[in-house]
C-alpha positions as CSV (number, residue, x, y, z in Angstrom):
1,X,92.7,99.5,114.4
2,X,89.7,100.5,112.5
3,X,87.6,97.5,110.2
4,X,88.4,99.6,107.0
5,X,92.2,99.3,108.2
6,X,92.1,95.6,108.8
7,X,90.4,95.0,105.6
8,X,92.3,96.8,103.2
9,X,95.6,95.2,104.4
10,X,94.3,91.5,104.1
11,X,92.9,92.5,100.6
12,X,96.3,93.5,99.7
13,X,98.5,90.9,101.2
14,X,97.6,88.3,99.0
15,X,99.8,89.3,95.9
16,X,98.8,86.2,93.9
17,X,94.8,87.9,93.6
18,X,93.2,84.7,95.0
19,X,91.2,86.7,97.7
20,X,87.5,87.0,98.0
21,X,85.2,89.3,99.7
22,X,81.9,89.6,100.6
23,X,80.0,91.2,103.0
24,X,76.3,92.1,103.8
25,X,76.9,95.4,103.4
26,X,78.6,96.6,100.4
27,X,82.1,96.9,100.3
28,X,83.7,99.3,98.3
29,X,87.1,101.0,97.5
30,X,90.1,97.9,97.9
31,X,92.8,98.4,96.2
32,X,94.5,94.7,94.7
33,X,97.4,93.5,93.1
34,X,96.9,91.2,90.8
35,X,98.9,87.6,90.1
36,X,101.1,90.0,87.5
37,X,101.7,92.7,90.5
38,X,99.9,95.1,88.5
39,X,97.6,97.3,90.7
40,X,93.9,98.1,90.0
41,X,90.9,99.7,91.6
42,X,87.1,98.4,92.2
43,X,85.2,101.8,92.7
44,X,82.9,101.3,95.5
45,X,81.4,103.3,98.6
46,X,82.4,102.5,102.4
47,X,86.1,101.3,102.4
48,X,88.7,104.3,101.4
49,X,92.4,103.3,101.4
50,X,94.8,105.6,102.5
51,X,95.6,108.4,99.8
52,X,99.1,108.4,98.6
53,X,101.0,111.5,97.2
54,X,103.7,111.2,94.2
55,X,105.2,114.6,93.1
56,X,105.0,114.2,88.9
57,X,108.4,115.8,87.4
58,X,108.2,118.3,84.8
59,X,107.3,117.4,81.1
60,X,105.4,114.4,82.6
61,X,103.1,113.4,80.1
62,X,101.2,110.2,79.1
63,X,103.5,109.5,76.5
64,X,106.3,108.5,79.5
65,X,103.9,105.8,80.3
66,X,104.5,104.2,77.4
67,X,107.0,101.5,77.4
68,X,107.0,101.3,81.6
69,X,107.1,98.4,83.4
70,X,104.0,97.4,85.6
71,X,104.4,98.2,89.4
72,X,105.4,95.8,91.4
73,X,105.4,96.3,95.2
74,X,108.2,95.5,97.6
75,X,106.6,92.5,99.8
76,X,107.9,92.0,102.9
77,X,107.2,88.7,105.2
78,X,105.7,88.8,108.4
79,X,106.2,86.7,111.4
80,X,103.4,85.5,114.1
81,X,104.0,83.2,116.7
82,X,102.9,81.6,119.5
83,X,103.3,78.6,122.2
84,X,101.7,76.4,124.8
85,X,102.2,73.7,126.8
86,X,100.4,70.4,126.4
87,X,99.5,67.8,128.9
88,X,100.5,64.8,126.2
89,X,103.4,63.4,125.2
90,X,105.2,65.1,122.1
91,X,105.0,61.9,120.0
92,X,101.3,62.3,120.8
93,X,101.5,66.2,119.7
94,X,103.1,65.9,116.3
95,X,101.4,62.7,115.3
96,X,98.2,64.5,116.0
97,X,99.4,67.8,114.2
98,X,100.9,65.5,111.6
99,X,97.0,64.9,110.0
100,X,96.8,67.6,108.1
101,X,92.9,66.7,107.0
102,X,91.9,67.3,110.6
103,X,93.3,70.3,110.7
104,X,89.9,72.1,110.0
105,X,88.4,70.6,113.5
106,X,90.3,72.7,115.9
107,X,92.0,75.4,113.8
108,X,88.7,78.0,113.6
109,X,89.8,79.7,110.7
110,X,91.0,77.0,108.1
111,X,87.8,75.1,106.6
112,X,89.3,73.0,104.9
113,X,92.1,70.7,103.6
114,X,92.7,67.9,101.0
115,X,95.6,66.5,100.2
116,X,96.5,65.2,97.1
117,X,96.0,61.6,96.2
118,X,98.9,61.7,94.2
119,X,101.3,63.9,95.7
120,X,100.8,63.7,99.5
121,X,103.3,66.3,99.8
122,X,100.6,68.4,98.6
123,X,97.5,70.2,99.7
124,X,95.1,72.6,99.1
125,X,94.1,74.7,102.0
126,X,90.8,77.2,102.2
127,X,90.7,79.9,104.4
128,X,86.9,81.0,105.9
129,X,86.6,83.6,108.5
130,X,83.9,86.2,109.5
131,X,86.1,89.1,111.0
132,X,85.1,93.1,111.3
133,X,81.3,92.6,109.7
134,X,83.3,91.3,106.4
135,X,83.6,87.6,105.3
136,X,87.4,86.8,104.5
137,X,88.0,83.9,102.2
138,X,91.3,82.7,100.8
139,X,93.0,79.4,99.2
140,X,96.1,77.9,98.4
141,X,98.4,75.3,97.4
142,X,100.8,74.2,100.1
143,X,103.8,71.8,100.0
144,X,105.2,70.1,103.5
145,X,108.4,70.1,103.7
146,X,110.5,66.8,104.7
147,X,109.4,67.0,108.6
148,X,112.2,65.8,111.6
149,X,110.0,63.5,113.5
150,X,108.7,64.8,116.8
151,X,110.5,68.0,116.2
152,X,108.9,70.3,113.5
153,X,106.7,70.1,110.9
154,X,106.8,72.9,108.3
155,X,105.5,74.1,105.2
156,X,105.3,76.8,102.4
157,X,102.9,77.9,99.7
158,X,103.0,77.3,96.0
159,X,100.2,79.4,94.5
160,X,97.9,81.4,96.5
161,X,97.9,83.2,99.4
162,X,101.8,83.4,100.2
163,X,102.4,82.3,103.5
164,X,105.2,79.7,105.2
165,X,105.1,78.5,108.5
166,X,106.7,76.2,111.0
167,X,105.4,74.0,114.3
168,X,108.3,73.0,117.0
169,X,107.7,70.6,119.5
170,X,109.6,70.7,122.7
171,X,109.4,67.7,124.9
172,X,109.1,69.0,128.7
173,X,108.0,65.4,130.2
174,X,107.2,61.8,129.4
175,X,103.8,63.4,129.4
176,X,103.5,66.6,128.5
177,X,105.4,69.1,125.9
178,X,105.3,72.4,124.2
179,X,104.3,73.5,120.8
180,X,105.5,76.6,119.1
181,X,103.3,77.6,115.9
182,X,105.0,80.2,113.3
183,X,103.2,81.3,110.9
184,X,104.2,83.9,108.2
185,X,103.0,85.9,105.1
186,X,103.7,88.5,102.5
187,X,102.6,92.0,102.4
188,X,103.0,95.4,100.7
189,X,106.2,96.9,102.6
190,X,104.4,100.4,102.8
191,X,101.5,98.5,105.2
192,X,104.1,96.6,107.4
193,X,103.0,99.3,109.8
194,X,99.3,98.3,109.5
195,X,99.8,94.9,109.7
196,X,102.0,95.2,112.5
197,X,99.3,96.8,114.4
198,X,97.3,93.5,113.0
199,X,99.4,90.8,115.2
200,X,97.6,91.1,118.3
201,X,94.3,89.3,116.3
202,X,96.0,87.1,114.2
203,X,98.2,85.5,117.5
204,X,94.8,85.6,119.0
205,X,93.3,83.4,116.4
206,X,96.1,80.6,116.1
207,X,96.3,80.9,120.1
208,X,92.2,80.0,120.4
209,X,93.5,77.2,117.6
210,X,96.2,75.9,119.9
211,X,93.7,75.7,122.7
212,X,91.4,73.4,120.5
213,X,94.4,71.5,119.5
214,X,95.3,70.9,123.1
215,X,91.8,69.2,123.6
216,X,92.0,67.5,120.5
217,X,95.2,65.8,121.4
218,X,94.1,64.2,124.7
219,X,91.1,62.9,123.3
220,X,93.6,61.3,120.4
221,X,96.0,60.4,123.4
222,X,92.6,58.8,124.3
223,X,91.9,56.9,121.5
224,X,95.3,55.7,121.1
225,X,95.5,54.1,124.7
226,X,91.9,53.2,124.4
């Protein structure tokens, strides 16, 4: 799939208009909906979004605009997932998963998370990843969800980039388990078909972050025995 592809369907996923691009070369041509689903265009040069036919009926005029709601695109969720086995215990695995603040030291495209002092249910997560010649930034507000000890953590998005997600741990050993990483998010139904073709590099992403994670857990396995 082409960059222009890629980077039209992450501009448009995020219905809540909390994106930001930049790039050093200009960008131009990305069609967003805004947090009111209302659609608008930034004129620019090197990225064209597919064009989209509508046949007008007769005695169309700008007077029928009048009075008309705002569009509002169908969103659709999309799932990626994958798994891998660790060589600690799951106790180890979901403790370890469980700090939310280290997140940002194994998963390669999350730079960052805080949780709230005063709502520890809460966080704010920022998204920083340099993909197609294109720097892709995002942000949101995310709530954990009441968590089954050494079973699954999970979690979905208040404000921001919509997403929802979902780690299962499944003990295979006294020392060793496997973790399963969902991770889901909204786009336009009419790109489901891009973004489809998108899952191969996004299950490559939180696959490379699984791999750190397995590292990052034996050396907490580690520290805990040490």
């Amino acid at each position: 799939m082409s960059a222009t592809a890629v980077s039209y369907v992450i501009s448009v996923s995020n219905s809540l208009g909390l994106c930001h691009f930049s790039s050093r070369t200009r960008t131009r041509n990305v069609f967003l909906f805004s947090s009111v689903a209302t659609p608008s265009w930034r004129s620019f040069h090197s990225l064209r979004p597919p064009s989209i036919f509508f046949r007008i009926p007769h005695g169309f005029s700008k007077r029928s605009l009048k009075g008309s709601k705002p569009f509002s695109p169908v969103m659709e969720w999309q799932d990626c997932t994958v798994k891998m086995e660790l060589d600690v215990p799951v106790s180890v695995a979901y403790a370890c998963y469980s700090d939310r603040e280290a997140i940002p030291r194994w998963m390669p495209f999350i730079s960052s998370v805080k949780i709230l002092d005063d709502k520890p249910d809460l966080s704010r997560w920022s998204l920083k990843y340099e993909a197609f010649g294109r720097d892709i930034e995002f942000s949101w507000l995310a709530r954990n969800m009441q968590p089954i000890p050494n079973q699954k953590i999970h979690w979905r998005s208040l404000e921001g980039l919509a997403n929802r997600g979902a780690v299962r741990f499944y003990p295979k050993g006294p020392a060793s388990c496997v973790v399963e990483l969902t991770v889901s998010y909204e786009v336009p139904q009419i790109l489901v078909p891009v973004a489809s073709a998108l899952q191969p590099f996004l299950e490559g992403l939180l696959r490379r972050g699984l791999d750190k994670f397995a590292s990052f857990a034996k050396t907490y396995e580690a520290d805990l025995t040490s």
